[in-house]
C-alpha positions in Angstrom: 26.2 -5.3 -21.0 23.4 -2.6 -20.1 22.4 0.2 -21.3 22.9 3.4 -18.8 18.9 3.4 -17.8 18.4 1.8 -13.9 15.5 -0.6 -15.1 17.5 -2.2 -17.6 20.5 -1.9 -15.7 19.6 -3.1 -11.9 18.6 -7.0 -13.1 21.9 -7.4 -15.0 24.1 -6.3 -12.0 22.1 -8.5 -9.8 22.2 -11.1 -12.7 26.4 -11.1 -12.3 26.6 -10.6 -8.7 24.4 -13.8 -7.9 26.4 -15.9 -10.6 29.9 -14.2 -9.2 28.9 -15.2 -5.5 27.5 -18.9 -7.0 31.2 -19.5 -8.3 32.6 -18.1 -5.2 31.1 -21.1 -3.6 32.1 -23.3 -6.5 28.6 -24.2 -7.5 28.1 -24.8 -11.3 24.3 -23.5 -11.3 23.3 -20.2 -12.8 20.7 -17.5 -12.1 19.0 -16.3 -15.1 17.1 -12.9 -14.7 15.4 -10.7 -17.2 13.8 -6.9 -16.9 10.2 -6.3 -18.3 9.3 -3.5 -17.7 5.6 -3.4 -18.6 3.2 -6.1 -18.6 2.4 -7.8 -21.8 -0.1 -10.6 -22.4 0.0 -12.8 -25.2 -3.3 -13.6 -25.3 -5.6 -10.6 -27.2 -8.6 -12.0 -25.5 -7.6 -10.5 -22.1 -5.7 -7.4 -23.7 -9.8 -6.8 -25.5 -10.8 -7.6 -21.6 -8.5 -5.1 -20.3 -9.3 -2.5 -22.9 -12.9 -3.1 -22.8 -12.8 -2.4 -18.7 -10.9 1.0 -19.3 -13.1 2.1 -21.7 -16.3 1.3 -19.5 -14.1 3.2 -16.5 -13.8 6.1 -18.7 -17.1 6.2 -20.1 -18.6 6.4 -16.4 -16.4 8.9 -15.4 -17.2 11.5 -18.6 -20.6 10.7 -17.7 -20.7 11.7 -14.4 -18.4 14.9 -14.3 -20.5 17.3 -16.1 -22.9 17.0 -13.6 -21.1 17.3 -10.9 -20.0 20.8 -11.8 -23.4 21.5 -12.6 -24.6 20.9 -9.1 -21.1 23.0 -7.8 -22.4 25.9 -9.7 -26.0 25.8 -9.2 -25.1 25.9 -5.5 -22.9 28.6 -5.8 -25.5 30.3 -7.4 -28.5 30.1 -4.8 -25.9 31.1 -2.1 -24.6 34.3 -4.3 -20.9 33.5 -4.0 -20.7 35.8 -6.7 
């Protein structure tokens, strides 16, 4: 029914439990459950969003790294850790 990985695996035990307990209590509805375990989108307009708002996160963060070890190092210097 599963394969031997918890993520697929959890949902379907809670999937036959819930039903097993329904029929216990002789009820004739079912509980459908499914595992996704990442988030897709079907529309590409907000997958472009998405990747467009990473890229501008990344692109920031490049930018202001280099200088941040500048300044470390330059301070380093005029104290003579060294």
């Amino acid at each position: 029914m599963c394969s031997a990985e918890p993520i697929n695996c959890f949902p379907m035990l809670v999937n036959i439990l819930s039903n097993t307990f329904l029929r216990l209590f002789n009820s004739t509805a079912h509980i459908r459950i499914w595992s996704e375990p990442f988030y897709s989108t079907q529309s590409p307009e907000i997958e472009s969003g998405i990747f467009f708002i990473c890229l501008s996160y990344m692109l920031t963060l490049a930018a202001g790294l280099p200088p941040h070890f500048a300044v470390s190092s330059m301070e380093d210097y005029k104290v003579k850790s060294m």
